[in-house]
TORSELUM-272716 format. One record per residue (C-alpha): residue in one letter; residue number from 0; x, y, z. Coordinates in steps of 0.1 Angstrom, whole numbers, plus 5000, padded with zeros to 4 digits. Layout:
- A | NUM | X | Y | Z .
...
This chain:
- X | 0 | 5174 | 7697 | 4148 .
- X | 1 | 5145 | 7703 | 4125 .
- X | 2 | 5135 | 7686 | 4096 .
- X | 3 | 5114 | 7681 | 4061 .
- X | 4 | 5082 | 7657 | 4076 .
- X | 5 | 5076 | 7655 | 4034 .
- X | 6 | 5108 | 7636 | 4037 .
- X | 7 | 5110 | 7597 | 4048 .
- X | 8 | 5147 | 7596 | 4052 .
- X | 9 | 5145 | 7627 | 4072 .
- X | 10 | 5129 | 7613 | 4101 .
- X | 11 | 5156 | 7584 | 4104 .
- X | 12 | 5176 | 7609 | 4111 .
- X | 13 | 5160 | 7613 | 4144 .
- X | 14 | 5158 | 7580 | 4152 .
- X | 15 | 5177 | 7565 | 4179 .
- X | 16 | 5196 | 7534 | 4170 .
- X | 17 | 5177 | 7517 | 4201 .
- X | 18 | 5146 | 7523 | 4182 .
- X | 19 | 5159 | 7517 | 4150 .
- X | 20 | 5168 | 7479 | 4161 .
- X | 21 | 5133 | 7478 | 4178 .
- X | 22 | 5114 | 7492 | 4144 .
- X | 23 | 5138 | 7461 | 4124 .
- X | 24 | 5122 | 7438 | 4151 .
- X | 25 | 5086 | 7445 | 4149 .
- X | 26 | 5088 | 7444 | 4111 .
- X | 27 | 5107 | 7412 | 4111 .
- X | 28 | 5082 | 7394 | 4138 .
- X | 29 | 5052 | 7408 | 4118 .
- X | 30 | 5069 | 7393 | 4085 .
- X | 31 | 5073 | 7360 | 4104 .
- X | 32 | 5038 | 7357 | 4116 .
- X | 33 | 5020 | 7362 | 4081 .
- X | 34 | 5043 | 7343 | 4057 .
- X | 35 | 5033 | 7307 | 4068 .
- X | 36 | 5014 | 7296 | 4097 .
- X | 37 | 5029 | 7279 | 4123 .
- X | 38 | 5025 | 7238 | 4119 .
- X | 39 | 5001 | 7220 | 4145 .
- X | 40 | 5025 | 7207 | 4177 .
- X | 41 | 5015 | 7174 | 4165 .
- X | 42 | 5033 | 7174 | 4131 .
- X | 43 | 5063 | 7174 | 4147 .
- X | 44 | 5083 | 7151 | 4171 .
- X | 45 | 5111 | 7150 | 4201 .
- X | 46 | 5141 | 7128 | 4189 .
- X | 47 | 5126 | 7111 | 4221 .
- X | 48 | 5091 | 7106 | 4210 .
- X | 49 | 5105 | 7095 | 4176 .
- X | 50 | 5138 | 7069 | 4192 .
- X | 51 | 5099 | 7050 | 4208 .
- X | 52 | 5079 | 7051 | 4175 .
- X | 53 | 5112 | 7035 | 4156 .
- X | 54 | 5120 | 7013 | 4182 .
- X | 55 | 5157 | 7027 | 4184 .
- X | 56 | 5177 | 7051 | 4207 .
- X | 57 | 5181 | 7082 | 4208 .
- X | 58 | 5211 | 7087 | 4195 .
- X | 59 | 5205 | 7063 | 4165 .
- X | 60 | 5180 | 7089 | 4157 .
- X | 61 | 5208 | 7119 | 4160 .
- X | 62 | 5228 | 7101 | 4139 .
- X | 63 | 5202 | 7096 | 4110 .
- X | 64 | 5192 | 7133 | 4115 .
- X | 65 | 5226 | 7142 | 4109 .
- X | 66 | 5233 | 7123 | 4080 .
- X | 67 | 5201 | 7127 | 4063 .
- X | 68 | 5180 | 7092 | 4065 .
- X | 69 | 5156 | 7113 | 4086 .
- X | 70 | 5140 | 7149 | 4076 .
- X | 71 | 5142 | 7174 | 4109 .
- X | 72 | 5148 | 7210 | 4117 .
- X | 73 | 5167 | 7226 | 4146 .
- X | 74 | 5145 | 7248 | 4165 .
- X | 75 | 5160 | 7266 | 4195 .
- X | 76 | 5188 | 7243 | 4193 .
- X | 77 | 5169 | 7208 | 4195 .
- X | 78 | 5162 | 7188 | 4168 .
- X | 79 | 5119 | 7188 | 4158 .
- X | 80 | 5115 | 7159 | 4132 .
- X | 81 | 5088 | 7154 | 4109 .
- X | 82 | 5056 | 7129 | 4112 .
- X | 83 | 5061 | 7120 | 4076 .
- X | 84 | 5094 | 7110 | 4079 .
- X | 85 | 5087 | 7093 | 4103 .
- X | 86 | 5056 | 7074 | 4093 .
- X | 87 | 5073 | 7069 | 4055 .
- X | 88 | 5098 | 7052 | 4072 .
- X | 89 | 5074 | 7030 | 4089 .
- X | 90 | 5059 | 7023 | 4060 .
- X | 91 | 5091 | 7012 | 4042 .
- X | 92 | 5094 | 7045 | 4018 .
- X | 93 | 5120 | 7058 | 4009 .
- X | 94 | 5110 | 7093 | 4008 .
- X | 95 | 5118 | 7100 | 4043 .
- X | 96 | 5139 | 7130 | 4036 .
C-alpha cells in the first residue's frame, strides 16, 4: 500500500495499532514530565509516618483522609499526605485541607 508522505493522516494509516498505543504513550509520559515537576519525597508522608507525627493510629488517619479533615492523594493505590496538612494541624489551623 502506497501513500501521499505530503499527507499526515496518510501515514496513520500504516501504523500498527501496537505502535499507535506506544506513540499515545510516549506523548502522554513526555506531557507528564514537563507540566509540573515532581514534589521533593519529603513533602509528602506515609499514613504511617503521619499516625507518629499526630500521635494517633493509623487508621484514625484513614479515616480523616477519607472524610476530608486531612489533605492526601492516592498514588499507586496508597494514600501520600501532605506536610502542610499535617503541620497546619499541628499548629491548630484549620486549613488542613
Amino acid at each position: 500500500m502506497s501513500h501521499n508522505n505530503d499527507n499526515p493522516d496518510a501515514l496513520l494509516v500504516t501504523l500498527s495499532v501496537g505502535q499507535l498505543r506506544q506513540i499515545v504513550r510516549d506523548e502522554i509520559g513526555r506531557a507528564l514530565r514537563t507540566e509540573a515537576p515532581p514534589l521533593p519525597a519529603e513533602a509528602m508522608l506515609t499514613p504511617k509516618r503521619t499516625a507518629k507525627a499526630l500521635g494517633v493510629s493509623e487508621r484514625t488517619i484513614l479515616l480523616m483522609l477519607n472524610d476530608g479533615r486531612l489533605s492526601g492523594i492516592r498514588v499507586g493505590g496508597r494514600w501520600r499526605i501532605r506536610r502542610t496538612s499535617v503541620e497546619a494541624i499541628l499548629e491548630g489551623r484549620s486549613d488542613a485541607a
